[in-house]
TORTITI-274516 format. One record per residue (C-alpha): residue in one letter; x, y, z. Coordinates in steps of 0.2 Angstrom, whole numbers, padded with zeros to 4 digits, always signed. Layout:
BEGIN
AXYZ/...
//
This chain:
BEGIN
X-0138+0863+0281/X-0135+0878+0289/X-0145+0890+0302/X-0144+0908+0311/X-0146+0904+0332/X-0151+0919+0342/X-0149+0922+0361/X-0157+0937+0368/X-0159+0940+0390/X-0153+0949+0405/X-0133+0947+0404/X-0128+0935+0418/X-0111+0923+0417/X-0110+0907+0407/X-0122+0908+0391/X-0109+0908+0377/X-0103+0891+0388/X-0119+0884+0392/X-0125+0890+0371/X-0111+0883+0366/X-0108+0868+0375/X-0127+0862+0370/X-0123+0866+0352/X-0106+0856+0353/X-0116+0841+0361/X-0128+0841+0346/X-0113+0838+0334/X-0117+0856+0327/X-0103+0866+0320/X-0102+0886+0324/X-0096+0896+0309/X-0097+0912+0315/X-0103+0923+0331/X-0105+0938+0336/X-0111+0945+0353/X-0112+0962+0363/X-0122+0968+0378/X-0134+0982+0378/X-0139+0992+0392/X-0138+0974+0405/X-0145+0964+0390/X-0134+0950+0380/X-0137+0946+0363/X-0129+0935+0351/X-0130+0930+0335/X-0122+0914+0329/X-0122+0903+0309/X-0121+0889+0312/X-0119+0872+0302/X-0131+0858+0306/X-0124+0845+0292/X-0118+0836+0305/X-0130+0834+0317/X-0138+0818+0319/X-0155+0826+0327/X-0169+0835+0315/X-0171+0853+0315/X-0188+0852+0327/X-0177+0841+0339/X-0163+0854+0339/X-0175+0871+0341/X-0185+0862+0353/X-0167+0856+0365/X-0163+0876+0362/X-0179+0882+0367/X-0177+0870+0385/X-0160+0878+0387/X-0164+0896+0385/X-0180+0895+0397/X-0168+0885+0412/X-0157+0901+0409/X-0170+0915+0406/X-0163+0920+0391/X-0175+0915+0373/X-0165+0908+0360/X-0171+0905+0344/X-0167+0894+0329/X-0171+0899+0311/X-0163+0889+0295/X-0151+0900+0286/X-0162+0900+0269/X-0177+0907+0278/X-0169+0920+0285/X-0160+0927+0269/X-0177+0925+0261/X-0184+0935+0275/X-0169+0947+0271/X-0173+0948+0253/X-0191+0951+0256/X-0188+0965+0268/X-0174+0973+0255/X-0187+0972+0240/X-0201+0979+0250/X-0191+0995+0254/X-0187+0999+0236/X-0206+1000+0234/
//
């Protein structure tokens, strides 16, 4: 199963560790990443592969959630078919 993770907040040292390290610690796999700071803000995007994990997606989003509000920054969970559908959805609607 695989999933997009999103971290959006006020750039400050550590995310990428404290992000990662969580994800590491739930037995989930980062494929790919990519990050950049705009204007004092971080953002990530990361694919992830869950297959591995021995928690459930609710029990994953929810253990993300509790680490991005101890760090003031949101991060968000989506599973990677909802978010290429939402892609599709989005691509189709401005052919129209």
């Amino acid at each position: 199963m695989k999933a997009i993770v999103s971290v959006i907040g006020k750039d400050k040292k550590g995310i990428i560790a404290k992000v990662s390290t969580a994800l590491f610690d739930m037995d989930i796999n980062i494929e790919n990443i990519s990050q950049t700071i705009m204007q004092d803000y971080f953002t990530m995007i990361m694919a992830v592969d869950l297959s591995e994990s021995k928690l459930n997606f609710s029990e994953i989003a929810q253990k993300l959630d509790v680490l991005g509000k101890n760090n003031a920054v949101e991060i968000r969970i989506q599973l990677q078919s909802i978010f290429d559908s939402m892609h599709q959805v989005s691509t189709m609607d401005d052919s129209i």
